[in-house]
VOGU-3710 file (C-alpha; in Angstrom, 3 decimals, decimal comma):
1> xxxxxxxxxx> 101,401/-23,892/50,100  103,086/-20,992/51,863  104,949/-20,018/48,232  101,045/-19,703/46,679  99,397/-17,708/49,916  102,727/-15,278/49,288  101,093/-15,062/45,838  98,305/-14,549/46,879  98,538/-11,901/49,382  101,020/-10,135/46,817
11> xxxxxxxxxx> 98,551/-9,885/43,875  95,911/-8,243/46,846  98,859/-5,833/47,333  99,166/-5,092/43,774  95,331/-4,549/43,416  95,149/-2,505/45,855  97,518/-0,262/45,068  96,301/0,114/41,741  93,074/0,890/42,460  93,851/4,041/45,139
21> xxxxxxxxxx> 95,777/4,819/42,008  93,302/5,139/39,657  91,032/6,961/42,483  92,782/10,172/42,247  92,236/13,533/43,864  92,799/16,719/42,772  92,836/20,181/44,166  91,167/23,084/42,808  93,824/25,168/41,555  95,085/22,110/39,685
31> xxxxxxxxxx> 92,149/22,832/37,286  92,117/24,773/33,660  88,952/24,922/31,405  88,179/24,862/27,739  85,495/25,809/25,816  84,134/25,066/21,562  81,485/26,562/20,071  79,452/24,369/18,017  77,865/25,173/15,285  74,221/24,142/13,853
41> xxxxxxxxxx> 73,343/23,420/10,188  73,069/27,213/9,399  76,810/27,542/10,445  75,491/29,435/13,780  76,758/28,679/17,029  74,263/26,377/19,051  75,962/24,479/21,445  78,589/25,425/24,156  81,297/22,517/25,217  82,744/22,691/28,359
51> xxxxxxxxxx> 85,905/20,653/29,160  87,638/20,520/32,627  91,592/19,630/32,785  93,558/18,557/35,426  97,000/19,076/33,715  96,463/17,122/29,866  93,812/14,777/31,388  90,127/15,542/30,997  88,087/15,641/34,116  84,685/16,734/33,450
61> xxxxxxxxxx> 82,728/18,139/30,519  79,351/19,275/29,511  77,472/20,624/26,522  74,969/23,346/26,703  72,415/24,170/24,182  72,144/27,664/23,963  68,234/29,238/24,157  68,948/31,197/20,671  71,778/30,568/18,249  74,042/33,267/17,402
71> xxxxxxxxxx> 76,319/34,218/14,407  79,561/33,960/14,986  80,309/37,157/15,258  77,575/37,668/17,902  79,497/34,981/19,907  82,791/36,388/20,601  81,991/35,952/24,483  79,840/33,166/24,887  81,344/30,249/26,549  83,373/32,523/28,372
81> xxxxxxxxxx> 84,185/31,033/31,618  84,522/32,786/34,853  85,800/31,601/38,447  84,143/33,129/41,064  82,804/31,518/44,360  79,455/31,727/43,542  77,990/29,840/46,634  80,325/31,520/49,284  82,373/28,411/50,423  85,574/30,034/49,813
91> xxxxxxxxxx> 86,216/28,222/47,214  86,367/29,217/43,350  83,530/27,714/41,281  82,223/28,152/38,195  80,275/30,539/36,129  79,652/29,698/32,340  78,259/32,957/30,290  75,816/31,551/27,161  74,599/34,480/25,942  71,198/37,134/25,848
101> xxxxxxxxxx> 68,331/35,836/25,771  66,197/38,641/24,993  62,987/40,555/26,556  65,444/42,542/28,897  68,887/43,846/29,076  69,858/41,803/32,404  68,235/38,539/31,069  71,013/36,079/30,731  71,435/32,578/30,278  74,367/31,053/33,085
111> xxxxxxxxxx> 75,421/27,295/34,010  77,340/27,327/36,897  79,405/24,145/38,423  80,424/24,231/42,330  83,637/22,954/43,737  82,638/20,109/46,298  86,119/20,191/48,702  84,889/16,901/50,459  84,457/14,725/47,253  87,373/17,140/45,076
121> xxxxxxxxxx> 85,313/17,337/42,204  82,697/19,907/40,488  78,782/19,454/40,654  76,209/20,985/39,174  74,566/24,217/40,530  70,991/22,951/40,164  68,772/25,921/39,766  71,237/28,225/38,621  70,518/28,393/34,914  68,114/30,741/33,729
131> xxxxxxxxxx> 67,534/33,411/36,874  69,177/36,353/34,390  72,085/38,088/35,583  73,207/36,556/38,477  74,629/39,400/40,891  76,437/37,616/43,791  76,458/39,351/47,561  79,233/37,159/49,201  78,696/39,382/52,714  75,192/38,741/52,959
141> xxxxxxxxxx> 75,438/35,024/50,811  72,629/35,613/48,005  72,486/35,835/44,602  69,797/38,359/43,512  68,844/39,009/39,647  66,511/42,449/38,032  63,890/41,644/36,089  61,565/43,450/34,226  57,986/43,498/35,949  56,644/45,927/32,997
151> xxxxxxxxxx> 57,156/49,320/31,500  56,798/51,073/35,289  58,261/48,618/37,197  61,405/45,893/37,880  61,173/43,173/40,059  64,540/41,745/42,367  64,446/38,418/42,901  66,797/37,211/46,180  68,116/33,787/46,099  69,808/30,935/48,447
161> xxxxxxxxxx> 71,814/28,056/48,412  70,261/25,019/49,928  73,065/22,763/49,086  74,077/22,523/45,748  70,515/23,885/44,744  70,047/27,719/44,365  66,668/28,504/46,021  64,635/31,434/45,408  63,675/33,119/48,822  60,982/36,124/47,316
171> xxxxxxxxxx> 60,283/38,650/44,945  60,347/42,737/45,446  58,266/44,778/42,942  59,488/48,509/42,831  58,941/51,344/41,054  61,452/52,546/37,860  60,502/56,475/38,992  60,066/56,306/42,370  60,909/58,685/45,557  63,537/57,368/47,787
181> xxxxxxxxxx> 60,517/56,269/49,934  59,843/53,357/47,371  62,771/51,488/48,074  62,827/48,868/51,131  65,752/46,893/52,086  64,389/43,776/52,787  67,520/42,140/53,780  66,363/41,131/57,484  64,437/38,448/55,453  67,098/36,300/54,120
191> xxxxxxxxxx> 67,124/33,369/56,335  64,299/31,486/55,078  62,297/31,337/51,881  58,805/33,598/51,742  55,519/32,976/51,014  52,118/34,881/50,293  48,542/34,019/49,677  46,071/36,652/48,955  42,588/35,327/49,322  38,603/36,597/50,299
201> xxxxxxxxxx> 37,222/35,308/53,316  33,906/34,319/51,938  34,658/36,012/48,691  34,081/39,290/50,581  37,148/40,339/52,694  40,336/40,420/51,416  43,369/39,511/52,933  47,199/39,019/52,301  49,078/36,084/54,774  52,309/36,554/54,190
211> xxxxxxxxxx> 55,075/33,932/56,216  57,841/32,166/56,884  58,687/28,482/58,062  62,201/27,039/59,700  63,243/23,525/58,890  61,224/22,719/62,301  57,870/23,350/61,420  58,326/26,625/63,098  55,904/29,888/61,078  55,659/32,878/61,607
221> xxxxxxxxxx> 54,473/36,200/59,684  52,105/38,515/59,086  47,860/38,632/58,390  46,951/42,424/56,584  43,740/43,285/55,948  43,855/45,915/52,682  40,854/47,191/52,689  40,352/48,061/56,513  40,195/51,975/57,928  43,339/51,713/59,495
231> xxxxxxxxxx> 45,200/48,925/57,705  48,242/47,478/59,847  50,037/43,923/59,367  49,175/41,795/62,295  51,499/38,202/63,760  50,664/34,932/63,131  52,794/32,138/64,439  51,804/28,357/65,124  53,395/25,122/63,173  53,419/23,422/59,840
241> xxxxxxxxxx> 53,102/19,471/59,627  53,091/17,120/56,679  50,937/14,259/55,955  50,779/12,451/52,242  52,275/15,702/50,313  50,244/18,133/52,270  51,327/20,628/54,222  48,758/21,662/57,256  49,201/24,538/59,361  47,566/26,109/62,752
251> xxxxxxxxxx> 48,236/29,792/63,160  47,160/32,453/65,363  46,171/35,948/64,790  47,847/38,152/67,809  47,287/41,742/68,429  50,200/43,751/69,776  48,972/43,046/73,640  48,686/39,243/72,829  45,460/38,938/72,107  44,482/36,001/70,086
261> xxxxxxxxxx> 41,878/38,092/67,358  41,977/35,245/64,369  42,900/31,368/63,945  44,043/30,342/60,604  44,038/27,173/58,876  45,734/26,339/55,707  46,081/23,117/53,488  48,237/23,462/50,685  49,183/20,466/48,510  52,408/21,145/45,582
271> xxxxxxxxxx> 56,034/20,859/45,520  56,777/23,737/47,310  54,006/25,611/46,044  54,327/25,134/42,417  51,870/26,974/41,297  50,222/23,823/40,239  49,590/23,002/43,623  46,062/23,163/45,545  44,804/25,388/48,269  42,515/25,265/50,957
281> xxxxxxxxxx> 42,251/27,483/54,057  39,691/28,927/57,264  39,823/31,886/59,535  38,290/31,448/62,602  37,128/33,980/64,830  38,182/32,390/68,382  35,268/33,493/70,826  32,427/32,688/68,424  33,854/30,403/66,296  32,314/31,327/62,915
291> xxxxxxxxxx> 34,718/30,547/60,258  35,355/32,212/56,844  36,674/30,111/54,241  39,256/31,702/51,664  38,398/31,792/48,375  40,237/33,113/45,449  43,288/31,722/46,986  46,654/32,925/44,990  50,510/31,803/45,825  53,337/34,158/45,301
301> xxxxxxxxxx> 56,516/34,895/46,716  56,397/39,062/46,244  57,160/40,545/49,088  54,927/43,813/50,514  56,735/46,752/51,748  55,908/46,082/55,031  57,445/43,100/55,898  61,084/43,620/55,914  62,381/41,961/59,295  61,943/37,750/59,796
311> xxx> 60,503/36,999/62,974  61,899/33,802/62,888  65,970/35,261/63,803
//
């Protein structure tokens, strides 16, 4: 008996041991990459693989179809492959280049993988593909991408990473021949993602609400009236809550003394405002209590010149 519970506490020795073997870790500078171009049934390249070595063993790979195929002379640098830290974590990720696109010089087709240091392996960068040129700002931490918003205009979109999902925080429309005055920095946003509605109070009065909201409920922004004498962007604050999908909120118009002019109520139903979603929202006047319900309601996440500084810091 004590000869066979030897045995058997030797072959859950040997077990173990082989299996922290076969869980192995590696470090990021241990890794080299590889990538084929494959070709379609015209003989153009179609298809980008991507192959991860640790040494001769391969780690990871993926194949990426490419948006438009490309002769192979066109394709000298697609697939190339370059390590950058992409999501400021000082650490080196990945950045996979698969080609133009078309409809504007800066729009780019990317895959990026990440470097996770607690699991020592690469995930995906889920939201990365398709922005355009990515332009990484490692001091600030966003990635931010120039668009085309038509022939008199471009449009800079500023994203985030929540994770190991790139979010996009809002849009900025400028002007391609504009005076110096055109251009906002609109840096003093970049904490938390942006969002507008433009809307009529009773089809009549038109409004912009433009906001932000923490990860506790916390919003706070800015009501403008366009189409006042005197038009100046006025605070709202109150909470968000979430019941069955929808998100309800409770704001309050203040005046710069503190006066409470306007109460606002919005409903809006979507995942994270696709613009799929539905809308519903009041204002409220708060001495007589007549209410205004907005109509025309439209979600976007451009940015006015006016808003430049979060009040949520």
């Amino acid at each position: 008996m004590p000869n066979r519970l030897f045995l058997q506490l030797l072959f859950c020795v040997v077990c173990l041991s082989s299996q922290a073997q076969s869980v192995r870790q590696y470090e990021r500078d241990q890794f080299t990459f590889k990538t084929e171009k494959l070709k379609d049934a015209n003989g153009e390249i179609s298809h980008i693989r991507v192959s991860a070595y640790v040494g001769n063993d391969l780690v990871k790979e993926e194949t990426y179809e490419l948006v438009s195929s490309f002769s192979v002379e066109m394709a000298e640098h697609i697939g190339s492959v370059s390590e950058e830290d992409i999501n400021f974590d000082g650490y080196p990720d990945v950045d996979i280049y698969l080609g133009y696109v078309g409809g504007f010089s800066n729009n780019t087709q990317h895959e990026g993988w990440l470097w996770d240091q607690t699991s020592h392996c690469f995930v995906e960068a889920q939201g990365y593909g398709g922005i355009g040129e990515p332009m990484c700002d490692p001091e600030r931490k966003y990635i931010s991408t120039v668009l085309s918003a038509g022939p008199e205009h471009r449009v800079t979109s500023y994203y985030r990473w929540r994770g190991n999902e790139l979010q996009l925080y809002f849009h900025y429309v400028w002007p391609i021949q504009g005076d110096d005055d055109d251009y906002v920095s609109h840096e003093g946003l970049l904490n938390y993602p942006c969002y507008r509605i433009d809307a009529k109070l009773d089809g009549r009065i038109s409004v912009n609400i433009v906001f932000q909201k923490d990860d506790r409920g916390n919003v706070a922004g800015y009501i403008y009236y366009p189409r006042v004498r005197r038009p100046a962007p006025i605070i709202i604050k109150g909470p968000v809550s979430q019941r069955d999908g929808t998100d309800y909120y409770s704001l309050r118009e203040y005046q710069p003394d503190g006066t409470i002019t306007g109460e606002i109520s919005l409903r809006i139903k979507g995942d994270e405002y696709c613009y799929g979603g539905t809308m519903e929202g009041e204002w409220t006047n708060p001495q007589t209590r007549k209410s205004m319900k907005m109509q025309d309601m439209l979600f976007s996440q451009e940015m006015p010149k006016w808003f430049t500084d979060s009040l949520l810091k």
